[in-house]
VEXTI-142172 format. One record per atom (N, C-alpha, C): residue number from 1; atom name; x, y, z. Coordinates in Angstrom, 1 decimal. Each point is the difference from the previous one (the first is absolute). Layout:
BEGIN
[pt NUM "CA" [X Y Z]] ...
//
This chain:
BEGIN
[pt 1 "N" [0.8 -1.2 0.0]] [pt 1 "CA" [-0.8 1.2 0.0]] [pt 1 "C" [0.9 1.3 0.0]] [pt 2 "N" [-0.2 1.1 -0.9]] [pt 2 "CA" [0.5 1.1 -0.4]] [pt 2 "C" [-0.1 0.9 1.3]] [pt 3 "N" [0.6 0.3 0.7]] [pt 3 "CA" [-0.1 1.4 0.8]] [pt 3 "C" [0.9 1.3 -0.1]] [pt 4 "N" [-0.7 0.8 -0.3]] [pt 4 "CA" [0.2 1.3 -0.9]] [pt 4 "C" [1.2 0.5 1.5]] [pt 5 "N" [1.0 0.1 -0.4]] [pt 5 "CA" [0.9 0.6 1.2]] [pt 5 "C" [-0.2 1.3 0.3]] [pt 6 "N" [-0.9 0.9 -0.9]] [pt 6 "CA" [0.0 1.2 0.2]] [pt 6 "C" [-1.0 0.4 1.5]] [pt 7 "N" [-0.9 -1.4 -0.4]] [pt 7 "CA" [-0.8 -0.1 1.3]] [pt 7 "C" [0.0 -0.5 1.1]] [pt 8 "N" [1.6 -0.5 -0.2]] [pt 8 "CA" [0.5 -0.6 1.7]] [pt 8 "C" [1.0 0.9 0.5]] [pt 9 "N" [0.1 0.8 -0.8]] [pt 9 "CA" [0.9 1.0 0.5]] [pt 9 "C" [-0.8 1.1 0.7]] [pt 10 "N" [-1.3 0.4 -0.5]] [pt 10 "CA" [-1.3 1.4 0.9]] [pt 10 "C" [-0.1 -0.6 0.9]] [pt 11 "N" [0.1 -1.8 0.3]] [pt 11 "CA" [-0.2 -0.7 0.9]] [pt 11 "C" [0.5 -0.3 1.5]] [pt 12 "N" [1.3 -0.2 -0.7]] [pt 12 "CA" [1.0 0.1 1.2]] [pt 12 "C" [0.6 1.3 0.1]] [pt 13 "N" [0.2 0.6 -0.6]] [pt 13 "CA" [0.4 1.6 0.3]] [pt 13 "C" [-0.3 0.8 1.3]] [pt 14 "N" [-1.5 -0.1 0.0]] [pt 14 "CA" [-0.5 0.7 1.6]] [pt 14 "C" [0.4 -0.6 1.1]] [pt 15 "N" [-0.4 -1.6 0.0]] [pt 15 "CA" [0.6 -0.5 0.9]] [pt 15 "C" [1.1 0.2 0.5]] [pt 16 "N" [1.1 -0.8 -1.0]] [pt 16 "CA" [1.4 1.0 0.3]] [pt 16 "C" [0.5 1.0 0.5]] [pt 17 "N" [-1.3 1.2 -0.7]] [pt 17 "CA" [0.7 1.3 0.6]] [pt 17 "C" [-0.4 -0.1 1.7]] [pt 18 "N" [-1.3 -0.7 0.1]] [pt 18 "CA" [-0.6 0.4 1.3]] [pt 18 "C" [1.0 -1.0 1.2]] [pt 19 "N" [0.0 -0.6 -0.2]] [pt 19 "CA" [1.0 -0.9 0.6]] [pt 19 "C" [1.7 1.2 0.5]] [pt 20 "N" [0.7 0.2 -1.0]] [pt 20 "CA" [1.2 0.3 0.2]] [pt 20 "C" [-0.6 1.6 0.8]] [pt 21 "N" [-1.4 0.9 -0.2]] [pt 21 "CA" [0.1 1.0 0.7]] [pt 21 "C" [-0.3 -0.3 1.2]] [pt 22 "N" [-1.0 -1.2 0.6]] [pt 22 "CA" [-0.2 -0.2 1.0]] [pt 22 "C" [0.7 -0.4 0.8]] [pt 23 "N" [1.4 -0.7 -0.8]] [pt 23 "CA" [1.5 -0.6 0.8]] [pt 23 "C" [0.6 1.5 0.5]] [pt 24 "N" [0.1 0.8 -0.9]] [pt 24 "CA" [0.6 1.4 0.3]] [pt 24 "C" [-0.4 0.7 1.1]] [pt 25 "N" [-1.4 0.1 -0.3]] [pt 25 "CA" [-0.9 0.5 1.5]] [pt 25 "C" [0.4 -0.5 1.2]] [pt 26 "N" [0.0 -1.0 0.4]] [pt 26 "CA" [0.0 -1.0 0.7]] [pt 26 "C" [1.2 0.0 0.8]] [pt 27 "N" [0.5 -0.1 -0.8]] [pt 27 "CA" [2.0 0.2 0.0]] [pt 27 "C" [0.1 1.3 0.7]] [pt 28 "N" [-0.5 1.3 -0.7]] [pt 28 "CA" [0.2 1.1 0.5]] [pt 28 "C" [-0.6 0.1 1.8]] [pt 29 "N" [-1.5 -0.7 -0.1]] [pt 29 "CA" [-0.9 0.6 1.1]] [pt 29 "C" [1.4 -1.1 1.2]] [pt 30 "N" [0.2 -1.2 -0.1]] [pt 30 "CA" [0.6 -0.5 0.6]] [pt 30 "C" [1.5 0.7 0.6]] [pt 31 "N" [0.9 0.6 -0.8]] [pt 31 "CA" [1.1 0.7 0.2]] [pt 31 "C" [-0.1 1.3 1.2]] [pt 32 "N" [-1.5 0.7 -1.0]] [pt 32 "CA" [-0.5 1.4 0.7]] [pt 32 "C" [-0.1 -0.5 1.6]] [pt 33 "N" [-0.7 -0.9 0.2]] [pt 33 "CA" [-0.4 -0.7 1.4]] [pt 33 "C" [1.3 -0.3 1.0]] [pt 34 "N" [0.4 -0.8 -0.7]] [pt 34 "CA" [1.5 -0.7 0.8]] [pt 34 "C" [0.9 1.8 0.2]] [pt 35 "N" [0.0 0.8 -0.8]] [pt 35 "CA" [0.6 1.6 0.2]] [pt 35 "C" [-0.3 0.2 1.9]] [pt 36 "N" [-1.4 0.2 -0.7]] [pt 36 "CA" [-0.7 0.7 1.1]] [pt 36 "C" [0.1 -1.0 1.0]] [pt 37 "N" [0.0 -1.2 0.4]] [pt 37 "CA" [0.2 -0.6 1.4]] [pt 37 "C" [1.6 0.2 0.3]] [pt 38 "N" [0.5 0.0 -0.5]] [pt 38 "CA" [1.5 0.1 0.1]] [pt 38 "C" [-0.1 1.4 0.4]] [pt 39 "N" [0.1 1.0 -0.4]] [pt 39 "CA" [0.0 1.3 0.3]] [pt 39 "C" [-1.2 0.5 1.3]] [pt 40 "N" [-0.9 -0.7 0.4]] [pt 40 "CA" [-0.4 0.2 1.3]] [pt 40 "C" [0.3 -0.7 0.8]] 
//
Protein backbone atom coordinates (compact mmCIF):
# COMPACT_ATOMS: atom_id res chain seq x y z
CA UNK A 1 0.00 0.00 0.00
CA UNK A 2 1.25 3.46 -1.28
CA UNK A 3 1.63 6.10 1.46
CA UNK A 4 1.99 9.53 0.15
CA UNK A 5 5.15 10.75 2.52
CA UNK A 6 4.03 14.11 2.13
CA UNK A 7 1.28 12.99 4.52
CA UNK A 8 3.39 11.36 7.08
CA UNK A 9 5.44 14.10 7.31
CA UNK A 10 2.04 16.98 8.36
CA UNK A 11 1.75 13.89 10.45
CA UNK A 12 4.61 13.46 12.54
CA UNK A 13 5.80 17.04 12.32
CA UNK A 14 3.47 18.35 15.18
CA UNK A 15 4.08 15.67 17.17
CA UNK A 16 7.66 16.06 16.98
CA UNK A 17 7.59 19.61 17.42
CA UNK A 18 5.30 19.17 20.47
CA UNK A 19 7.33 16.71 22.10
CA UNK A 20 10.87 18.41 21.80
CA UNK A 21 8.97 21.93 23.10
CA UNK A 22 7.46 20.20 25.85
CA UNK A 23 11.08 18.50 26.66
CA UNK A 24 12.37 22.21 26.63
CA UNK A 25 9.73 23.46 28.87
CA UNK A 26 10.13 20.97 31.25
CA UNK A 27 13.78 21.06 31.23
CA UNK A 28 13.56 24.76 31.72
CA UNK A 29 10.63 24.77 34.47
CA UNK A 30 12.78 21.99 36.15
CA UNK A 31 16.34 24.05 36.20
CA UNK A 32 14.24 27.38 37.09
CA UNK A 33 13.03 25.33 40.31
CA UNK A 34 16.22 23.54 41.45
CA UNK A 35 17.75 27.69 40.98
CA UNK A 36 15.33 28.80 43.29
CA UNK A 37 15.60 26.05 46.14
CA UNK A 38 19.20 26.34 46.02
CA UNK A 39 19.21 30.02 46.29
CA UNK A 40 16.66 29.98 49.33
Amino acid sequence: MFINEWWLAWLVAPVVGTLIIGTLVIGAFIAFSASIVRHS
